[in-house]
MOPAC internal coordinates of N, CA, C and O (Angstrom, degrees):
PM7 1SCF
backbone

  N    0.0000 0     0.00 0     0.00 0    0    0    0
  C    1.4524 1     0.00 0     0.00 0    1    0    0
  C    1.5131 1   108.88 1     0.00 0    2    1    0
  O    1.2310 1   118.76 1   -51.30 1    3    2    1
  N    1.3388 1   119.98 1   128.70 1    3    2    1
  C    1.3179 1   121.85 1  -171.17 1    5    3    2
  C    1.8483 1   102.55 1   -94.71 1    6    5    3
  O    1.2310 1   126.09 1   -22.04 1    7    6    5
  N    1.4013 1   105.90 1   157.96 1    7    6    5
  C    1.5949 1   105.69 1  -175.74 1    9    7    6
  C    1.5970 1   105.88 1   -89.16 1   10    9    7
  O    1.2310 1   131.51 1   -49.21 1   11   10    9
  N    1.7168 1    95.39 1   130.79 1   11   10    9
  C    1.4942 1    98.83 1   176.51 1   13   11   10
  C    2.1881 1   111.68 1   -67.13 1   14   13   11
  O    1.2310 1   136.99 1   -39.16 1   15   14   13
  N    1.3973 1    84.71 1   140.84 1   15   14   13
  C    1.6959 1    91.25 1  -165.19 1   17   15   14
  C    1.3687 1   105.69 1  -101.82 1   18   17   15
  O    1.2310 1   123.31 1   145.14 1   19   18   17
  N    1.7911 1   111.26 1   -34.86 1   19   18   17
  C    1.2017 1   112.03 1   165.49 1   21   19   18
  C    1.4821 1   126.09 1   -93.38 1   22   21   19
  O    1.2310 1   126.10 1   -73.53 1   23   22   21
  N    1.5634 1   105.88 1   106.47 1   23   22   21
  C    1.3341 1   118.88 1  -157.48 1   25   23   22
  C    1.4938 1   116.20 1   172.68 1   26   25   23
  O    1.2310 1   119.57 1   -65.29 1   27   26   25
  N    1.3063 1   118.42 1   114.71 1   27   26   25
  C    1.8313 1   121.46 1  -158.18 1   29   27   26
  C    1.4929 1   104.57 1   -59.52 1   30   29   27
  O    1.2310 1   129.30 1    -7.90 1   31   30   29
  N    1.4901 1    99.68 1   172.10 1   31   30   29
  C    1.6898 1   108.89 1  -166.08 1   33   31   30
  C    1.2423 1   111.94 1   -78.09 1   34   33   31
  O    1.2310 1   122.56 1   -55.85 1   35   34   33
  N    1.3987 1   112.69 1   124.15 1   35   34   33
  C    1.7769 1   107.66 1  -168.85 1   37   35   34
  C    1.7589 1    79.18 1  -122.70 1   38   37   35
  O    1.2310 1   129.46 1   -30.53 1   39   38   37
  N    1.6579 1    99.38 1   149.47 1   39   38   37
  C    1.3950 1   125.20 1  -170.48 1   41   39   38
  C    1.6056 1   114.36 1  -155.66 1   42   41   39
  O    1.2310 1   133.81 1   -73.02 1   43   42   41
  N    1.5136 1    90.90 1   106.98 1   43   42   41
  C    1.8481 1    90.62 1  -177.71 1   45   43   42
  C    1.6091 1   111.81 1   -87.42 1   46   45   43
  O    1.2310 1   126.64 1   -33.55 1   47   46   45
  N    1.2236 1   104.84 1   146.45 1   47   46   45
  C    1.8208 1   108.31 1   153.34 1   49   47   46
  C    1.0773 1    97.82 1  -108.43 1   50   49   47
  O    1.2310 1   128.60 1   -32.64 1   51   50   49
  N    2.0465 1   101.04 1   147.36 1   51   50   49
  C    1.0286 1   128.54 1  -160.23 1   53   51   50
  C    1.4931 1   123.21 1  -160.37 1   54   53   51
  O    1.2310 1   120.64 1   -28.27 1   55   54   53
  N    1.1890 1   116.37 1   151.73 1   55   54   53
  C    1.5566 1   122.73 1   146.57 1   57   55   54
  C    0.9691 1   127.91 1  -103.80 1   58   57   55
  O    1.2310 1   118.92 1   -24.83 1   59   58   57
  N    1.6147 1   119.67 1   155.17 1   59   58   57
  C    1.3601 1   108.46 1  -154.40 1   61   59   58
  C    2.0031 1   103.61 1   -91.93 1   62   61   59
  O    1.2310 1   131.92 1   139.96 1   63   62   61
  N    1.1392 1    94.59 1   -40.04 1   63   62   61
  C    1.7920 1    91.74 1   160.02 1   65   63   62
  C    1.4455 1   146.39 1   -85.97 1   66   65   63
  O    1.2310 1   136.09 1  -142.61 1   67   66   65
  N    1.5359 1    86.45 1    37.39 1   67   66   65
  C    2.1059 1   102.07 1  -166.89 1   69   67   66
  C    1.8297 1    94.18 1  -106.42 1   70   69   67
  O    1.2310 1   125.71 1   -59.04 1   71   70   69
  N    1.4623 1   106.62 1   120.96 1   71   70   69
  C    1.5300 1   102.94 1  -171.90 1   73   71   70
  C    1.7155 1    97.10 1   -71.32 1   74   73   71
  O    1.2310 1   116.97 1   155.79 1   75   74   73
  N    1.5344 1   123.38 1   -24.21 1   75   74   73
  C    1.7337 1   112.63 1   178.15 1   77   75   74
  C    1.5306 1   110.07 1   -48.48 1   78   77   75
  O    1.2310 1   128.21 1   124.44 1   79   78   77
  N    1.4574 1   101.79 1   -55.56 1   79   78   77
  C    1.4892 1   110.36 1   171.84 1   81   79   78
  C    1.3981 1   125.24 1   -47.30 1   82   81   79
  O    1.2310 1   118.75 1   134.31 1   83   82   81
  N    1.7124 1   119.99 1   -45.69 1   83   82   81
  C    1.2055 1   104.08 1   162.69 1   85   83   82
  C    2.0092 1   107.71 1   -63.67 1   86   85   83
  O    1.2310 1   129.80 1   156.30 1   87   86   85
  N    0.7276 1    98.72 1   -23.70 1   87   86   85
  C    2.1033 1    78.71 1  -150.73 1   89   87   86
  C    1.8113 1    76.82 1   -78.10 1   90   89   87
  O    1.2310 1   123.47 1   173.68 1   91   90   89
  N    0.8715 1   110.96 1    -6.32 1   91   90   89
  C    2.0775 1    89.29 1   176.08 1   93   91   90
  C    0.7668 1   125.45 1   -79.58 1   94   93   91
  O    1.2310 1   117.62 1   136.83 1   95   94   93
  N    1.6572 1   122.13 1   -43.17 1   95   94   93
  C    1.2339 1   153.61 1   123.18 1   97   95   94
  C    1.3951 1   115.72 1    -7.87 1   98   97   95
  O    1.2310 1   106.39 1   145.43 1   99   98   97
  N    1.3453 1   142.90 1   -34.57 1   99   98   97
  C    1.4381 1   145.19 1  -169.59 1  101   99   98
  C    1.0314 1    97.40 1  -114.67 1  102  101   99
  O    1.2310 1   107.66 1   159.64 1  103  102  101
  N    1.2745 1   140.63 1   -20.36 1  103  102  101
  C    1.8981 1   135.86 1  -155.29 1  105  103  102
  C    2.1862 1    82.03 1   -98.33 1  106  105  103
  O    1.2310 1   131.58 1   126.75 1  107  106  105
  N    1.4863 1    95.26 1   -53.25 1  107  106  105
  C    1.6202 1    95.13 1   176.21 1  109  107  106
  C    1.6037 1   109.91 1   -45.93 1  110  109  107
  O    1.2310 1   114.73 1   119.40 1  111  110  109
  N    1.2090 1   127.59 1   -60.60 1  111  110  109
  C    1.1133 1   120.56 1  -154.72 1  113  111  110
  C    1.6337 1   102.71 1   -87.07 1  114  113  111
  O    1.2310 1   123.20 1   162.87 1  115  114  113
  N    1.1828 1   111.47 1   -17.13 1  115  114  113
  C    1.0735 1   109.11 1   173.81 1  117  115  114
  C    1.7889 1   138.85 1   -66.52 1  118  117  115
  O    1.2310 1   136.23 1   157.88 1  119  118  117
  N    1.8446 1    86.19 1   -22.12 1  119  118  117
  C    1.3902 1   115.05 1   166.90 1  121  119  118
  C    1.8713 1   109.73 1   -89.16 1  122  121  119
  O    1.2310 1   131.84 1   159.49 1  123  122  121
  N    1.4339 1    94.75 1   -20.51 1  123  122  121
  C    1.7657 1    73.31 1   177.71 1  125  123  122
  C    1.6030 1   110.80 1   133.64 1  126  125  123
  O    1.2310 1   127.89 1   146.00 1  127  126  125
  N    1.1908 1   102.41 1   -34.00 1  127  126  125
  C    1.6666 1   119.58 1  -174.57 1  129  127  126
  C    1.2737 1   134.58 1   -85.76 1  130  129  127
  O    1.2310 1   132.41 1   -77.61 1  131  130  129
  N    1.2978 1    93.63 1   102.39 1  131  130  129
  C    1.6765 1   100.50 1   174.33 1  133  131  130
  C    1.6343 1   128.33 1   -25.48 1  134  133  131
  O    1.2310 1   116.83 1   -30.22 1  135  134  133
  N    1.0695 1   123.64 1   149.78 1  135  134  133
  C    1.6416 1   119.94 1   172.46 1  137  135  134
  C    1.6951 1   105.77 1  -174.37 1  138  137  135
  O    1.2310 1   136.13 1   -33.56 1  139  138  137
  N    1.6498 1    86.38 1   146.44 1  139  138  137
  C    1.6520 1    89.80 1   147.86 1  141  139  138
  C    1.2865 1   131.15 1  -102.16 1  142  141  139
  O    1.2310 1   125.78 1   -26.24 1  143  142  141
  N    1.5565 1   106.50 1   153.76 1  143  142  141
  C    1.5050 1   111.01 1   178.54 1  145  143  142
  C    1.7350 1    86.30 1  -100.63 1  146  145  143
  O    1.2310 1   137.32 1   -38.72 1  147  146  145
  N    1.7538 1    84.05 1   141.28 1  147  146  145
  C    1.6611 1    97.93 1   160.65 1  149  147  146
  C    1.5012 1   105.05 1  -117.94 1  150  149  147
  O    1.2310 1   113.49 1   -59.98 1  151  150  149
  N    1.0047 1   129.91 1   120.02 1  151  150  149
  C    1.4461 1   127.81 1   148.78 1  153  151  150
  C    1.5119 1   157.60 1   -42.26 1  154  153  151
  O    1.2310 1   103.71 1  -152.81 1  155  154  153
  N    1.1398 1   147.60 1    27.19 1  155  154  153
  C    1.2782 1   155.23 1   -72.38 1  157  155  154
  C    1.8862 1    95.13 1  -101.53 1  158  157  155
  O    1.2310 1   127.74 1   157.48 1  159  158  157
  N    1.5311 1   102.70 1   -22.52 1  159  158  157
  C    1.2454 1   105.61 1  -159.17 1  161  159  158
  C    1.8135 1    96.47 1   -80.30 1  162  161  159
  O    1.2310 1   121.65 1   161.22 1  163  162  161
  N    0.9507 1   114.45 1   -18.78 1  163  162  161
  C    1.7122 1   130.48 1   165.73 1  165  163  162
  C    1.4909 1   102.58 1   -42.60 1  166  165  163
  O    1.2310 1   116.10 1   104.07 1  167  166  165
  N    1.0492 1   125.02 1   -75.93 1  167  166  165
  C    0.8959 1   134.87 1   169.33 1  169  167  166
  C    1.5271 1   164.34 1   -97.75 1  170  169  167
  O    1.2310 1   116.98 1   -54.62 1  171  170  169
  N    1.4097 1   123.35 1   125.38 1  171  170  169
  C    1.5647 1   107.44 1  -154.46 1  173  171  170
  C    1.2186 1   124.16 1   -91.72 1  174  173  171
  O    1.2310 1   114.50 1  -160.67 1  175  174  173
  N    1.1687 1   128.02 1    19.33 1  175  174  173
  C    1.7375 1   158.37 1   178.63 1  177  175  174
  C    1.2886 1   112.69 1   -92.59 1  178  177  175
  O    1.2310 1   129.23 1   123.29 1  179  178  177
  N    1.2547 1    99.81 1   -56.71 1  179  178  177
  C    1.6880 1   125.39 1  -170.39 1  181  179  178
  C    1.9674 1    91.70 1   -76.97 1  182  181  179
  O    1.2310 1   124.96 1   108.81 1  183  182  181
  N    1.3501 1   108.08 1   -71.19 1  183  182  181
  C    1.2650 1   107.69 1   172.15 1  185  183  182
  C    1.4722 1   110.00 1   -16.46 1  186  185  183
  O    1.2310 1   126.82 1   109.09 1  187  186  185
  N    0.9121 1   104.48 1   -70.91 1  187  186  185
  C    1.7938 1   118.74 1  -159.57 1  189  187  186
  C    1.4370 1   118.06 1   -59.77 1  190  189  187
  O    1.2310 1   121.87 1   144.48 1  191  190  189
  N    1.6074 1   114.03 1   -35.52 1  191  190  189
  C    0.9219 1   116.86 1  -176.40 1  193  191  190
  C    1.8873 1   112.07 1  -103.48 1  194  193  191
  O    1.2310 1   129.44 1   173.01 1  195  194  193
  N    1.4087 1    99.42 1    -6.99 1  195  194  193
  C    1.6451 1    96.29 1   177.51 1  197  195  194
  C    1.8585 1    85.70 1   -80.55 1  198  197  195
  O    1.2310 1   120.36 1   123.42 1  199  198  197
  N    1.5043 1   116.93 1   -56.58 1  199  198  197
  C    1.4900 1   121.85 1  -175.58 1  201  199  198
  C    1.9498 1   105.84 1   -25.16 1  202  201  199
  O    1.2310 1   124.75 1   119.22 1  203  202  201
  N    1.5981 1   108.48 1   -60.78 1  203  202  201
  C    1.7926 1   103.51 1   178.07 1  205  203  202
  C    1.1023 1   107.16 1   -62.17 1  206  205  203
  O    1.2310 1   110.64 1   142.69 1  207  206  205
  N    1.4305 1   135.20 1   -37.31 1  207  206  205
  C    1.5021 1   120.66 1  -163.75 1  209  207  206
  C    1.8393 1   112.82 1   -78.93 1  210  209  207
  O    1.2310 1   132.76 1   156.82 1  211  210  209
  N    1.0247 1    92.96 1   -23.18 1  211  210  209
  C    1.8198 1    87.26 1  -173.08 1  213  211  210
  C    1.7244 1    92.53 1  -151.73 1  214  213  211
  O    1.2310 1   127.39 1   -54.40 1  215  214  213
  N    1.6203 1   103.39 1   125.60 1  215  214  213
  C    1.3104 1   122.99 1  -165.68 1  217  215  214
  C    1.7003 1    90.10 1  -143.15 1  218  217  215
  O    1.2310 1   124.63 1     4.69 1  219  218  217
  N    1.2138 1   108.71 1  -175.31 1  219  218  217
  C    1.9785 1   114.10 1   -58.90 1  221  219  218
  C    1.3295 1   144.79 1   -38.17 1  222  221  219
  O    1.2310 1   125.66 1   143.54 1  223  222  221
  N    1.5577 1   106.73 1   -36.46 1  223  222  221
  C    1.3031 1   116.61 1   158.17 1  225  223  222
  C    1.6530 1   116.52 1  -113.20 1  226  225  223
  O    1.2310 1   129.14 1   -48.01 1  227  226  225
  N    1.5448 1    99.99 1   131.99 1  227  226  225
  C    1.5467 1   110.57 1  -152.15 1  229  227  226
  C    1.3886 1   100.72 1  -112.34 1  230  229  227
  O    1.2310 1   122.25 1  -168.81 1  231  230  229
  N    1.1487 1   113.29 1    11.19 1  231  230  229
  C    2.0567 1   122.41 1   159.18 1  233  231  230
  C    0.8685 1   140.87 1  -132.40 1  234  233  231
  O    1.2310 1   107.00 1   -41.23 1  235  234  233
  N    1.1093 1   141.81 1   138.77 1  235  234  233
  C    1.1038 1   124.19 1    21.66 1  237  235  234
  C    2.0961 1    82.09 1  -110.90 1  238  237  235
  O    1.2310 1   140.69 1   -44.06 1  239  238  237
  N    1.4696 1    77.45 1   135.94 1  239  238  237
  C    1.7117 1   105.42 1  -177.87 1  241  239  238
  C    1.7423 1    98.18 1  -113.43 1  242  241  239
  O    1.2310 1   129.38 1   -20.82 1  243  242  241
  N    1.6991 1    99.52 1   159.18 1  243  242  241
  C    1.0439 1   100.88 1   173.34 1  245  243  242
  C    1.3610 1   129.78 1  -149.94 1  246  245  243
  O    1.2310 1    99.98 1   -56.15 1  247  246  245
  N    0.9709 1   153.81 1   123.85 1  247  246  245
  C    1.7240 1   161.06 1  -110.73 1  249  247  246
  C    1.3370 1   105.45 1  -130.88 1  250  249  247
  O    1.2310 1    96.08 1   -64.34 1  251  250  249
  N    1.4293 1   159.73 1   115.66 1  251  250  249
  C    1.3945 1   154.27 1   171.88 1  253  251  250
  C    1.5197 1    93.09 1  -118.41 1  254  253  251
  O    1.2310 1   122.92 1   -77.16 1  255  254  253
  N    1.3977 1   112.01 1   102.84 1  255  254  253
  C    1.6830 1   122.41 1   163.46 1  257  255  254
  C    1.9338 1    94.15 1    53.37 1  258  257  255
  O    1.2310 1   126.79 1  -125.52 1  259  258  257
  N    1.3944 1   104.54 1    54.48 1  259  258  257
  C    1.3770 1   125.74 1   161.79 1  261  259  258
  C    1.5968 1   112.48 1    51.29 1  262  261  259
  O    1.2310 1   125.07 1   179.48 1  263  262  261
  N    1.3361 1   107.87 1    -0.52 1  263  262  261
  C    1.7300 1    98.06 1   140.42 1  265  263  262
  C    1.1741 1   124.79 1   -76.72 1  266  265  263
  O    1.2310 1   119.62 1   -22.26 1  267  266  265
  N    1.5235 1   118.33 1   157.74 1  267  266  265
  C    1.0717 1   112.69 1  -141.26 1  269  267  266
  C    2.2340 1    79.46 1  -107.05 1  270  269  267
  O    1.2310 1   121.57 1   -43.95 1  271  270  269
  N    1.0556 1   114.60 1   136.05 1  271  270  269
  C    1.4321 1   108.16 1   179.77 1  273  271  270
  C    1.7019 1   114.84 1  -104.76 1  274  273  271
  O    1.2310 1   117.51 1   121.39 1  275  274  273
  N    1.1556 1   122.34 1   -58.61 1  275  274  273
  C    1.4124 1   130.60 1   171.57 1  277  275  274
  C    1.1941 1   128.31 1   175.17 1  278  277  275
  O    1.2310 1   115.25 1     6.54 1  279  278  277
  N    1.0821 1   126.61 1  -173.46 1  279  278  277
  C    1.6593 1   146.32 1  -177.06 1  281  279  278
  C    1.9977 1   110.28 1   -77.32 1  282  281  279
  O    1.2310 1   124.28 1    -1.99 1  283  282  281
  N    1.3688 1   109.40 1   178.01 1  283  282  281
  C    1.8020 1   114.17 1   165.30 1  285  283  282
  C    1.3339 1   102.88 1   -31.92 1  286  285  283
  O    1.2310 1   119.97 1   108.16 1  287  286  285
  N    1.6426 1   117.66 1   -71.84 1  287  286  285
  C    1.4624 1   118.96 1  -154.87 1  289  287  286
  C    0.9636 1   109.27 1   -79.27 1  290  289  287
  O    1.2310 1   112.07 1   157.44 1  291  290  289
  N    1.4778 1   132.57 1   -22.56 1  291  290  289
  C    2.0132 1   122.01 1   161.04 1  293  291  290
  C    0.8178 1   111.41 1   -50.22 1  294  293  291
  O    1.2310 1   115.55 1   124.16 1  295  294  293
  N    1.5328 1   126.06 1   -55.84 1  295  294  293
  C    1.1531 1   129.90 1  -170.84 1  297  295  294
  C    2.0429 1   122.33 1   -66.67 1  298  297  295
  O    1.2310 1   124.07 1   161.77 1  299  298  297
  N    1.1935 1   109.80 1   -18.23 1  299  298  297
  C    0.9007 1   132.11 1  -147.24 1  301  299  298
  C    2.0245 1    87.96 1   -91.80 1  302  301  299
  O    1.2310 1   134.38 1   127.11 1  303  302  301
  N    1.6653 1    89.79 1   -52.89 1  303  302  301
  C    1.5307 1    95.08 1   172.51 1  305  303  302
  C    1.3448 1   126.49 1   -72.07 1  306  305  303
  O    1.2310 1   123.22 1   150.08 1  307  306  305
  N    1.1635 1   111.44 1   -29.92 1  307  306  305
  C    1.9506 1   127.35 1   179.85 1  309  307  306
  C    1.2287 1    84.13 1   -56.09 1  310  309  307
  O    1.2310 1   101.34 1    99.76 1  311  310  309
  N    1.6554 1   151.59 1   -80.24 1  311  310  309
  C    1.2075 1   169.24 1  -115.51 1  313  311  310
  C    2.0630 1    98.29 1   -87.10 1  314  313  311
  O    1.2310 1   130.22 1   140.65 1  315  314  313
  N    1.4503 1    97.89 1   -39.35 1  315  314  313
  C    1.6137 1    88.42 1  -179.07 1  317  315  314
  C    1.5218 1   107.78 1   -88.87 1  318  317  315
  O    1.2310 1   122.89 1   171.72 1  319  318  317
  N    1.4257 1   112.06 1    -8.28 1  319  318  317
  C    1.5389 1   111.12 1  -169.47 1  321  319  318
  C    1.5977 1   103.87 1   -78.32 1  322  321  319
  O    1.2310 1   133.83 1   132.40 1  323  322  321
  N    1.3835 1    90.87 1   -47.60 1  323  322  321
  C    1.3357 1   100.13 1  -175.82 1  325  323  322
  C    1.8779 1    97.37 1   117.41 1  326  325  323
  O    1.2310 1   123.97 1  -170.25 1  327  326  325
  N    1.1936 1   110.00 1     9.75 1  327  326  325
  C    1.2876 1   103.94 1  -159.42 1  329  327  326
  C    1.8651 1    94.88 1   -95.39 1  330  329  327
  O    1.2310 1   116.70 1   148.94 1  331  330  329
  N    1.5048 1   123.89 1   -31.06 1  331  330  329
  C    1.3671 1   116.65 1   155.24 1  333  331  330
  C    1.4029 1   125.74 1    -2.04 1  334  333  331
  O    1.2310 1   123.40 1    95.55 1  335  334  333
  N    1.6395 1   111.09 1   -84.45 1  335  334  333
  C    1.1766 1   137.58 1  -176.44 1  337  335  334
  C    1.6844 1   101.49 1   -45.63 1  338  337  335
  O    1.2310 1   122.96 1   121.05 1  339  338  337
  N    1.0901 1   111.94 1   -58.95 1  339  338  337
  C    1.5821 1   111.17 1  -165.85 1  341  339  338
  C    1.7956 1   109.35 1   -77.03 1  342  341  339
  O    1.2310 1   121.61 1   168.49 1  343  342  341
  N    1.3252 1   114.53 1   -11.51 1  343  342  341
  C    1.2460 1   126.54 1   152.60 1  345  343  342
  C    1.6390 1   132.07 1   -54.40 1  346  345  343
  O    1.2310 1   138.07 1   128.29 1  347  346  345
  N    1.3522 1    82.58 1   -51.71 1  347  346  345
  C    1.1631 1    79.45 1   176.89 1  349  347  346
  C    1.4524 1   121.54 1  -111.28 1  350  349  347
  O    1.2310 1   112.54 1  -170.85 1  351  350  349
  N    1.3210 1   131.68 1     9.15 1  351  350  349
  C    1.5142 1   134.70 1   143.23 1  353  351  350
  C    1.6126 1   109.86 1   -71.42 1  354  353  351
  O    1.2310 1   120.41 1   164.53 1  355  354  353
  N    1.3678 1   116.83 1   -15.47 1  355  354  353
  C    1.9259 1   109.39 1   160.26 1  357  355  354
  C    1.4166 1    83.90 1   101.79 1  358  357  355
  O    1.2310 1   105.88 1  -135.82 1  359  358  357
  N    1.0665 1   143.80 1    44.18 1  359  358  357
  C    1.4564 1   140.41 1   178.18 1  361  359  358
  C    1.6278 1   105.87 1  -108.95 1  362  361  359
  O    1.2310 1   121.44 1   150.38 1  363  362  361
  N    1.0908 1   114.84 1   -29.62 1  363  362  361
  C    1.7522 1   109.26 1   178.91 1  365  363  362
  C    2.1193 1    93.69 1  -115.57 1  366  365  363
  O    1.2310 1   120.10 1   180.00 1  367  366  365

């Protein structure tokens, strides 16, 4: 399966030993779509300030063309709607 190219910039925060983070990470690539992983635990700036912006649990989050979209279970639901896909080709 080749990676879809046309399709806006999706960007996870993450830890690197959080299995949500992996399975978000695999459902993405599994569909095709490029992304970055950000790491949060890298850093203690980023930490701090991803930590105020999105509480209580701040991973694995996820960014489509730097809106900020949601957590496991957003994502989890976008994916049964079908609304994922059209997310992230920039259609909704």
């Amino acid at each position: 399966m080749g990676v879809d190219m046309d399709h806006m910039e999706v960007t996870i925060y993450a830890k690197r030993k959080c299995p949500y983070c992996w399975c978000v990470k695999r459902l993405l690539r599994r569909k095709g779509y490029a992304f970055k992983a950000v790491y949060v635990t890298e850093d203690d700036g980023l930490r701090a300030w991803f930590a105020s912006f999105i509480v209580p649990k701040p991973v694995p989050y996820v960014f489509v063309d730097h809106r900020p979209v949601g957590d496991f279970k957003i994502i989890q639901a976008l994916e049964r709607s079908g609304d994922l896909d059209r997310l992230v080709r920039g259609e909704v």
